[in-house]
DRENKE-417454 format. One line per 3 residues: number of its first residue (from 1); their letters; for each residue z, x, y of C-alpha. Coordinates in steps of 0.001 Angstrom, whole numbers, plus 524288, in hexadecimal, padded with zeros to 5 digits. Layout:
<nodes>
NUM> a> Z,X,Y  ... $
</nodes>
This chain:
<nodes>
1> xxx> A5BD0,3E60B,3BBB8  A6A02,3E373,3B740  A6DA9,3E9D9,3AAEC $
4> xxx> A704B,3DDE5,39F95  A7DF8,3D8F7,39F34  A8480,3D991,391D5 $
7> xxx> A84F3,3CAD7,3930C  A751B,3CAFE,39484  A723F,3D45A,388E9 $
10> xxx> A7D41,3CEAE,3810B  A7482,3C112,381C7  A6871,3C888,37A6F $
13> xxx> A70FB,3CF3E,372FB  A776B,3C264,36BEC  A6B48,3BC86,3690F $
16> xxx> A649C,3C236,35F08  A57C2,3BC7E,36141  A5494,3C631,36D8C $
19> xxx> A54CB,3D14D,364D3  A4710,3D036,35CEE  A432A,3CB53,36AA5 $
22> xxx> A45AB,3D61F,371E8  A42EA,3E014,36997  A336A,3DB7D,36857 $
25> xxx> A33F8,3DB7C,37724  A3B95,3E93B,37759  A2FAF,3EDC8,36E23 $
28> xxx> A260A,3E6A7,37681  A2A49,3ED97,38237  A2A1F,3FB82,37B29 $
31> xxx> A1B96,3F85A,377FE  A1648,3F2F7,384EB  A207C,3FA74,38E28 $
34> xxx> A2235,3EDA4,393C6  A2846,3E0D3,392B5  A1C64,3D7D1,38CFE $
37> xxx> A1534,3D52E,38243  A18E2,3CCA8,3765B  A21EC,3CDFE,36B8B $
40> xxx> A206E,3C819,35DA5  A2CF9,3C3AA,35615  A2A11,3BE83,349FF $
43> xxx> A361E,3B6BD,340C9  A3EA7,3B14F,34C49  A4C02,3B084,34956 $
46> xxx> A5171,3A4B7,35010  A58C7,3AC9C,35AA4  A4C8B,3B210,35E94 $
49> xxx> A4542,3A44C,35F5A  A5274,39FBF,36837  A5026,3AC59,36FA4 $
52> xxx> A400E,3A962,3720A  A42C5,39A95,374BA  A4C7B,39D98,37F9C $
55> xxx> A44C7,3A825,3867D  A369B,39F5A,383B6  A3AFB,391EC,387D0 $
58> xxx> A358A,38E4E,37AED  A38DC,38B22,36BD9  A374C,3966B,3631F $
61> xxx> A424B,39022,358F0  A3613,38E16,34E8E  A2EFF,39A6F,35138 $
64> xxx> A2DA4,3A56E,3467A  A27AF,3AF8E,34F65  A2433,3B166,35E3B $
67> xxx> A1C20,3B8CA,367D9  A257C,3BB25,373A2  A2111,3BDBF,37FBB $
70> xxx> A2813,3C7C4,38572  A265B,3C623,393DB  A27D2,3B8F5,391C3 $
73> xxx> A3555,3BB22,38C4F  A37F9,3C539,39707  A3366,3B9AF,3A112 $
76> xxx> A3D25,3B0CC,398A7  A49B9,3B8BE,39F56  A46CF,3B402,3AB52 $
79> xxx> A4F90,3A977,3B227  A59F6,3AE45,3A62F  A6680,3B60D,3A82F $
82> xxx> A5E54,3BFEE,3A411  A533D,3C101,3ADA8  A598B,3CC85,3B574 $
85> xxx> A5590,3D681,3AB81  A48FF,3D797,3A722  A4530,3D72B,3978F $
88> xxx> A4314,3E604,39527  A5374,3E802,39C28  A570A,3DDE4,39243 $
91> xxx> A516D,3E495,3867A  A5669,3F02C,38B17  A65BD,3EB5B,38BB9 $
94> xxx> A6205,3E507,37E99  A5E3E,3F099,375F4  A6722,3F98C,37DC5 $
97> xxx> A5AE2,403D4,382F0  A51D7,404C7,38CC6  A4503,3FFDD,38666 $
100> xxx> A3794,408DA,388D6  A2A46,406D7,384BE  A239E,40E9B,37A4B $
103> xxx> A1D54,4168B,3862E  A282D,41A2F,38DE6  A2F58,41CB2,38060 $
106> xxx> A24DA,4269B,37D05  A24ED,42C44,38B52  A317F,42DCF,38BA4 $
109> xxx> A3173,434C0,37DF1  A274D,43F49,383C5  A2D85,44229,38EBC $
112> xxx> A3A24,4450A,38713  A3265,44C5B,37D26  A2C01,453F3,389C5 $
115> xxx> A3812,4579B,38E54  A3EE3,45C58,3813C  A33EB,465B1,37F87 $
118> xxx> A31B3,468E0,38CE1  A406D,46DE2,38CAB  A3FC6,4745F,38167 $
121> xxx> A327D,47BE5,384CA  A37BD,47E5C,392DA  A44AB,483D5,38AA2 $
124> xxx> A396D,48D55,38489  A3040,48F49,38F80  A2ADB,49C68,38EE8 $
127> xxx> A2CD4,49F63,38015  A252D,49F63,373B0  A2939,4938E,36FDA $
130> xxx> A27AD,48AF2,37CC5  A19B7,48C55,376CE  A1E5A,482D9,3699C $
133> xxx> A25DB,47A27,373B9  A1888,477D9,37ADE  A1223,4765D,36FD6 $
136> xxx> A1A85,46DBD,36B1B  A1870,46460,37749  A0A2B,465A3,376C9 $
139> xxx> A0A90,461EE,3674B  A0456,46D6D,36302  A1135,472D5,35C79 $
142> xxx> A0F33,473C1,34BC0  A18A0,469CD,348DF  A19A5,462CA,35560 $
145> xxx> A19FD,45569,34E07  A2587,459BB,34699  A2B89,45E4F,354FD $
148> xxx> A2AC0,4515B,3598D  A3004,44988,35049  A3C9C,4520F,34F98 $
151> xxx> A3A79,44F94,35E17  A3C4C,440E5,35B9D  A46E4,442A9,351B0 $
154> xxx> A4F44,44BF9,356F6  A4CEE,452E2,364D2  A59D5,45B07,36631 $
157> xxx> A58DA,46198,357C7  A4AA3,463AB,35B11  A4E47,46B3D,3697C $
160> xxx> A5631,47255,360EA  A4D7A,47713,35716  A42B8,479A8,36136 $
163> xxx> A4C6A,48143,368F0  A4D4C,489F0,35D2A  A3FD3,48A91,35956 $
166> xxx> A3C31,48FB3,366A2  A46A1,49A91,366E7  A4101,49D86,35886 $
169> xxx> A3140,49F16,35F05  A3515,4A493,36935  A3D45,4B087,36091 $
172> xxx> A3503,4B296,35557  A34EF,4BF1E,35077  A2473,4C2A1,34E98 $
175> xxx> A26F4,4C415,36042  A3027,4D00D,35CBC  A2681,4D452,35258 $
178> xxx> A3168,4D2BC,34878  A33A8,4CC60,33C00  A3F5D,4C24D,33A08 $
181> xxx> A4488,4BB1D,32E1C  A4380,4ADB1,32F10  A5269,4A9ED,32D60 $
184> xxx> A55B4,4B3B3,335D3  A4B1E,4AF49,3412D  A512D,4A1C7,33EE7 $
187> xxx> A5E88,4A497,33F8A  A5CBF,4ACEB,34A89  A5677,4A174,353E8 $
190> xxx> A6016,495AF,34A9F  A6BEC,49E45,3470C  A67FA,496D8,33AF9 $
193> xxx> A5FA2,49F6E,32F81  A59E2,4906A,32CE8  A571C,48D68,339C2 $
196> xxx> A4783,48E0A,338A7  A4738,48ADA,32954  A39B1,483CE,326A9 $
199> xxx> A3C97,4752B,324E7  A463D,4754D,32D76  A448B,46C43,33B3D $
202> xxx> A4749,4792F,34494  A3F3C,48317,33956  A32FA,479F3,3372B $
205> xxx> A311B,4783B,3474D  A3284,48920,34836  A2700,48883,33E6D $
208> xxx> A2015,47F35,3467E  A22B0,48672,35366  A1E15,493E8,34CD1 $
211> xxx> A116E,48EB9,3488E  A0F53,488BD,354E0  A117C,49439,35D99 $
214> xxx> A0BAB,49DB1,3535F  9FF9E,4949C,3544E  9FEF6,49397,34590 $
217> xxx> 9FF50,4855E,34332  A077C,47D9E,33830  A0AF4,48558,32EDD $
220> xxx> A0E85,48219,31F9B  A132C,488C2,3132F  A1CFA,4936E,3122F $
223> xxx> A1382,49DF7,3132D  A0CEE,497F1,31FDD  A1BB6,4983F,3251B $
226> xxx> A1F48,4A64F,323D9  A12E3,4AA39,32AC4  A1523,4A41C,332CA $
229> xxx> A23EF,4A955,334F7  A1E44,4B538,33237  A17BA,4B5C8,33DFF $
232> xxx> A212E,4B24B,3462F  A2A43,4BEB5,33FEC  A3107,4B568,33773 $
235> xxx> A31A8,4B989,327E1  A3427,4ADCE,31E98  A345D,4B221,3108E $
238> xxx> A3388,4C1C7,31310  A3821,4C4B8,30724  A307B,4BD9C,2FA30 $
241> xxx> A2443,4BB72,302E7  A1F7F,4C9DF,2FF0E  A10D6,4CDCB,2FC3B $
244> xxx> A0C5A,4D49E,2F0FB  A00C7,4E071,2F43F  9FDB7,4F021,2F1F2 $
247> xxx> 9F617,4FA80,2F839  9F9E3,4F719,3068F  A0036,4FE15,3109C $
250> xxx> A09A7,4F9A4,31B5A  A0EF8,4FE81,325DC  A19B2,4FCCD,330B2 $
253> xxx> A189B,4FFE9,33DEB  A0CED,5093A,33B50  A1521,51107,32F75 $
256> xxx> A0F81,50DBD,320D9  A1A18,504AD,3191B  A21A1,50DB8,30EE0 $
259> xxx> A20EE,502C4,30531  A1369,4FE3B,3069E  A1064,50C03,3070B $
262> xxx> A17F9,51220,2FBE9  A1269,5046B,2F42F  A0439,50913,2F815 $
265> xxx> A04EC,51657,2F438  A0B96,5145B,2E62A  A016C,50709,2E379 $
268> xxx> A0C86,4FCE1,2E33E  A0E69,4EF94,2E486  A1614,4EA2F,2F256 $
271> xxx> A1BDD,4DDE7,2F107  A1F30,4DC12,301F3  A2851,4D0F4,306CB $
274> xxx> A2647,4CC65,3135C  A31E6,4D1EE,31693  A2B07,4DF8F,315E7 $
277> xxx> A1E0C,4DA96,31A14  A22E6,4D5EC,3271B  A2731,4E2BF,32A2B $
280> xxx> A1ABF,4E904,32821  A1155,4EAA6,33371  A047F,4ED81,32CF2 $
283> xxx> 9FED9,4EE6B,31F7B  9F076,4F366,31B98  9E965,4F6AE,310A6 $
286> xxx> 9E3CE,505A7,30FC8  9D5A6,500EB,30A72  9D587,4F56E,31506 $
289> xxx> 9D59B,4EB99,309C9  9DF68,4E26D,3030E  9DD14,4DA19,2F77E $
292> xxx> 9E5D6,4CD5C,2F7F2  9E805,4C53D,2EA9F  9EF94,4B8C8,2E6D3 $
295> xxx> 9F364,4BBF9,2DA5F  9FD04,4C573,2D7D5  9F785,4C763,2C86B $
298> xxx> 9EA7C,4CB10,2D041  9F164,4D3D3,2D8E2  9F874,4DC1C,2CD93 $
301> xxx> 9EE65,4DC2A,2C5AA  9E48A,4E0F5,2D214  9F048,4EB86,2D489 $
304> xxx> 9F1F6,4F106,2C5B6  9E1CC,4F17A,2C250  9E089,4FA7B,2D0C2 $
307> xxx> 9EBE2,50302,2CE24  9E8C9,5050A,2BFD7  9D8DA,507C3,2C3ED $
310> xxx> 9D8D1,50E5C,2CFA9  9E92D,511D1,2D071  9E9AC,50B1C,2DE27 $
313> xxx> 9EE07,4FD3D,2E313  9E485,4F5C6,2EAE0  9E96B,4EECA,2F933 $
316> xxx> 9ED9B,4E26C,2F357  9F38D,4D6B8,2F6D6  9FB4B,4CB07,2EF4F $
319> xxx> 9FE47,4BDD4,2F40C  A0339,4B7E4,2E824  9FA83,4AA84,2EC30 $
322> xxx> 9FD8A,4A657,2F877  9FEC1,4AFCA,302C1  A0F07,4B1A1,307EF $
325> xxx> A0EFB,4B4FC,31584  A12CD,4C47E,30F74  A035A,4C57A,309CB $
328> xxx> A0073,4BFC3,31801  A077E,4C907,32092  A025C,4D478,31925 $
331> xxx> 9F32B,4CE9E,317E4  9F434,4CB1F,32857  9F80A,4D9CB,32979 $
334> xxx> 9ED60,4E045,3221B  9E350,4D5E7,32854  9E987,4DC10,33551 $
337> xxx> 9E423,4E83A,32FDC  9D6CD,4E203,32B2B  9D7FE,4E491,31C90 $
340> xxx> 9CF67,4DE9B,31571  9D5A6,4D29B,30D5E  9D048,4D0A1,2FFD8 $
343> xxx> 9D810,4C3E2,2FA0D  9D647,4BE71,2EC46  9DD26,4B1B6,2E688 $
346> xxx> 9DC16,4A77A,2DF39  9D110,49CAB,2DC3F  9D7F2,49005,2DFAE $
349> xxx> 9D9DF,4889B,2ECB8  9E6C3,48E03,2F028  9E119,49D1C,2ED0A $
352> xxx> 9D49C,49847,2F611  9DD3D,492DF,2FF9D  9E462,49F6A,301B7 $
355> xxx> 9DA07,4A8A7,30190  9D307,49EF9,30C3C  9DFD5,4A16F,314B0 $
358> xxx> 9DF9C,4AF2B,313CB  9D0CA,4AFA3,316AF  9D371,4A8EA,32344 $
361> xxx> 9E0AA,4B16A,326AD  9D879,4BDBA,3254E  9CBA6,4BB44,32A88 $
364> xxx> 9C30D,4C6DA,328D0  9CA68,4CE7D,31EA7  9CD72,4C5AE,31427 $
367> xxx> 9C3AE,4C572,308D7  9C261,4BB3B,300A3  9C510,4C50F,2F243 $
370> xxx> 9BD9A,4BE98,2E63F  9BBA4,4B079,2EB20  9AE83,4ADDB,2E7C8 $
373> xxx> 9AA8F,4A2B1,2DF57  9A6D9,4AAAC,2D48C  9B4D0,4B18B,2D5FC $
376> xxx> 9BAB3,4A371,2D573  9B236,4A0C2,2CA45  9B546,4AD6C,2C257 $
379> xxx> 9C3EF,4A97B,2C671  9C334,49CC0,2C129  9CEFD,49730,2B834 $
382> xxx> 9D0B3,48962,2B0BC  9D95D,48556,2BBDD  9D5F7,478E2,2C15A $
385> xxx> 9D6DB,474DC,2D231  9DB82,4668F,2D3BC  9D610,460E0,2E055 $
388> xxx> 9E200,4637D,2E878  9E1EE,470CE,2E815  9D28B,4704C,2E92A $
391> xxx> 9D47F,46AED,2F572  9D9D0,476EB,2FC57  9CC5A,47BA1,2F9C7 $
394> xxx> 9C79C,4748D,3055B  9CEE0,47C0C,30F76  9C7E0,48A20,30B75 $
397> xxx> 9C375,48FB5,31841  9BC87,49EBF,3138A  9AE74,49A49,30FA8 $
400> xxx> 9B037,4A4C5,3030D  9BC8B,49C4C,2FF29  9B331,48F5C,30161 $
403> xxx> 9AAB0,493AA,2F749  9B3DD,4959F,2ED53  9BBB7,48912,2F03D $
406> xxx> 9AF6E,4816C,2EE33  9AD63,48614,2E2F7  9BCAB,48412,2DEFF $
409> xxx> 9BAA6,4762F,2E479  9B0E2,47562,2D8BA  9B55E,47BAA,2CCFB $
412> xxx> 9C3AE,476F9,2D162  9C9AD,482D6,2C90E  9D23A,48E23,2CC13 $
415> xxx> 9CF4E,49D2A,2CCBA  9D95C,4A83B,2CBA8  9D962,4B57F,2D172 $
418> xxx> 9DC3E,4BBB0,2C35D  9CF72,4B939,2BF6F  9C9F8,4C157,2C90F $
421> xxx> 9D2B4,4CCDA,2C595  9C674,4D526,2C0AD  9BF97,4D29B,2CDA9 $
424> xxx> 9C9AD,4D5AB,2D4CC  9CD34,4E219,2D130  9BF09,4E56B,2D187 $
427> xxx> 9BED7,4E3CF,2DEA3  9CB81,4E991,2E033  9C82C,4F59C,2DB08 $
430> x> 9B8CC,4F6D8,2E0CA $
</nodes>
C-alpha cells in the first residue's frame, strides 16, 4: 500500500468531525486487534453527523447519538480516492503512530522487559547477585512490585541503580569475614557516603536485594534493618546501639577480652557499643546461665542487692525494652554456646510480644523468667489496655505466653517487672 499523500491526510485533518470518529475506531481496534466491531458516539456535533451522512448514504443531521459500524465505514472507502489504503493505514497517518492492539502492546512490553533483565543478569552471570536478577524475573524478589513500577517509570535510572546494587551483593563484607561501616560500604560501591541511604530509590532496592538473597523476607523497623546489615558485615549505628550486662566474659580469636575481663573480675558494669561488640568473636557466661531483663531499674537494682549479699554480680543482661541488634549479637553468641537464657519483662502486649520473639529466636534455651499468671497477677498495676494494643495479643506463638495473654485479654490491665523485684532476686540469688 502507498503511504497517504499530505493532500489525503490533510482532508481528515480539516474536518473536525473524523476525529471523535476515529478515535472510537482507533480504541475499537486496540480492544479487538482488529478492524470491527461497533463504536458508540453519543452528543454529535454537526461535523460529525456531515461526516456519518457522507460515509452512510444516509441523514444523520437530526441524530443525537449513533452506533457506527465500523466495517461498514471501512467498506464506505471503497470506490473513494481513498480506497487504496486500507482503514487501519489511515488511522495510522492520522494520529501519527503505528496503532497495536492491547495484546501485541503487552507482548511487546514482555519481551522488552525480558530482554532488559536478561542483559543485565547475563552482565552478572556467575555472581551472587545474578541470583536477585533471577529472582527478580521469576517475581520472587522482596520488593519486586516496587522493581517494576520504577521499571515502567524510568528504565535507564533503574539499570543504573541495579548495576550498583549488584556490585554492592556481590562485595559485601560478611564474604571476607569483616566488618564495614555503612557509609563507607556505600561510598566504596557509589563514591557517594549516601549512596545506599534507606528511603532512597538505589538504598531501599539494596535492602530488598539483601533480604532476598539472605532469604530473610521483608524486613521493617530500624532494628530489623541493622540485622540485617549486620549480617551482611555492615554496622549501622555502632556507636549508641550499645548493651548494658555484667559477669560475662568475651573473647577474641580464642584470647579472653581485657575489658570484659578486667570488668568481670572487679564486678562492674559494661556498657558495649556495637562498635566493640562486632569485634568480639565469642562471649559466655562462666555458670552457663544469663538472666536478661527489660528494665534497666530491675537490672540495677538485681546488680546492687547480689553484690551487697553475696559481693558478686550475677551474668546479666539489659535491653532497655526492645531488644537493639547489640543485646542480639551478644544473646545469638552465648545461644552459640548453649547458655541458658532466663528473660524477664514487662506485663503488657508489647513486653509479651518481645519475649514471644525471643522464645522463638532461641529455641531450647530461652526460659520464659516469672511469666506465669499468678506472676502477672502479683505484677498487676491500675494501668488500663485499650483494644488496639490488646490486639497484638493475638499473634503470641509460646503456649506459656498464650496463657498469660488470655488472661491479659481479660483483665485488660498492665503488669510491671518492678513488682516482681522480690521474686526476682530470690531466684537470683537461689
Amino acid at each position: 500500500m502507498p503511504e497517504m499523500t499530505e493532500e489525503d491526510l490533510a482532508f481528515f485533518k480539516s474536518r473536525r468531525g473524523y476525529y471523535r470518529i476515529f478515535k472510537g475506531i482507533r480504541d475499537k481496534y486496540k480492544s479487538l486487534g482488529r478492524i470491527g466491531g461497533i463504536v458508540k458516539l453519543v452528543n454529535l456535533t454537526d461535523d460529525e453527523r456531515e461526516v456519518l451522512s457522507n460515509h452512510f448514504k444516509r441523514d444523520y443531521s437530526r441524530s443525537k447519538s449513533a452506533s457506527i459500524d465500523v466495517s461498514a465505514f471501512e467498506q464506505s472507502l471503497k470506490h473513494t480516492r481513498f480506497e487504496g489504503y486500507s482503514l487501519l493505514e489511515i488511522l495510522e497517518a492520522y494520529f501519527g503512530e503505528k496503532i497495536t492492539s492491547k495484546k501485541e502492546d503487552l507482548d511487546n512490553y514482555q519481551t522488552e522487559k525480558e530482554k532488559f533483565f536478561k542483559e543485565l543478569y547475563l552482565t552478572f552471570e556467575g555472581r551472587e547477585s545474578a541470583k536477585w536478577i533471577q529472582s527478580i524475573c521469576e517475581g520472587k524478589a522482596v520488593g519486586v512490585r516496587a522493581i517494576n513500577r520504577r521499571y515502567d517509570r524510568d528504565k535507564d535510572a533503574l539499570k543504573k541503580d541495579i548495576a550498583l546494587v549488584c556490585n554492592a551483593i556481590d562485595s559485601l563484607p560478611v564474604y571476607s569475614g569483616e566488618k564495614m561501616r555503612f557509609s563507607v560500604f556505600a561510598s566504596r560501591i557509589t563514591r557517594n557516603p549516601h549512596g545506599f541511604d534507606i528511603g532512597t530509590e538505589c538504598g531501599n532496592m539494596f535492602k530488598w536485594a539483601l533480604c532476598t538473597v539472605m532469604g530473610t523476607g521483608e524486613v521493617k523497623g530500624p532494628e530489623e534493618i541493622a540485622e540485617l546489615y549486620y549480617r551482611a558485615g555492615i554496622l549501622i549505628d555502632e556507636v549508641s546501639n550499645y548493651v548494658t550486662l555484667s559477669g560475662l566474659i568475651a573473647y577474641k580469636k580464642g584470647v579472653p577480652d581485657a575489658v570484659f575481663e578486667a570488668a568481670y573480675h572487679s564486678s562492674q558494669v559494661l556498657q558495649v557499643p556495637l562498635l566493640q561488640l562486632s569485634k568480639i568473636d565469642d562471649v559466655r557466661s562462666p555458670v552457663n546461665k544469663v538472666y536478661v531483663v527489660e528494665n534497666p531499674e530491675v537490672f540495677a537494682e538485681l546488680l546492687d542487692t547480689c553484690q551487697k549479699r553475696e559481693n558478686r554480680i550475677p551474668p546479666l543482661v539489659c535491653t532497655f525494652g526492645q531488644p537493639k541488634l547489640s543485646s542480639l549479637v551478644l544473646l545469638d553468641m552465648l545461644y552459640k554456646n548453649k547458655t541458658k537464657i532466663y528473660y524477664s519483662g514487662d506485663f503488657d502486649p508489647e513486653g509479651l510480644s518481645i519475649a514471644d520473639r525471643l522464645y522463638k529466636r532461641y529455641q531450647g534455651y530461652l526460659y520464659l523468667w516469672r511469666y506465669s499468671v499468678d506472676d502477672y497477677e502479683k505484677a498487676l498495676s491500675d494501668e488500663m489496655i485499650n483494644a488496639k494494643r490488646l490486639s497484638l495479643l493475638k499473634g503470641i506463638k509460646a503456649e506459656e505466653l498464650k496463657i498469660v495473654a488470655k488472661k491479659m485479654a481479660i483483665i485488660k490491665k498492665a503488669g510491671y517487672q518492678e513488682l516482681l523485684i522480690q521474686e526476682l532476686i530470690s531466684d537470683l540469688l537461689e
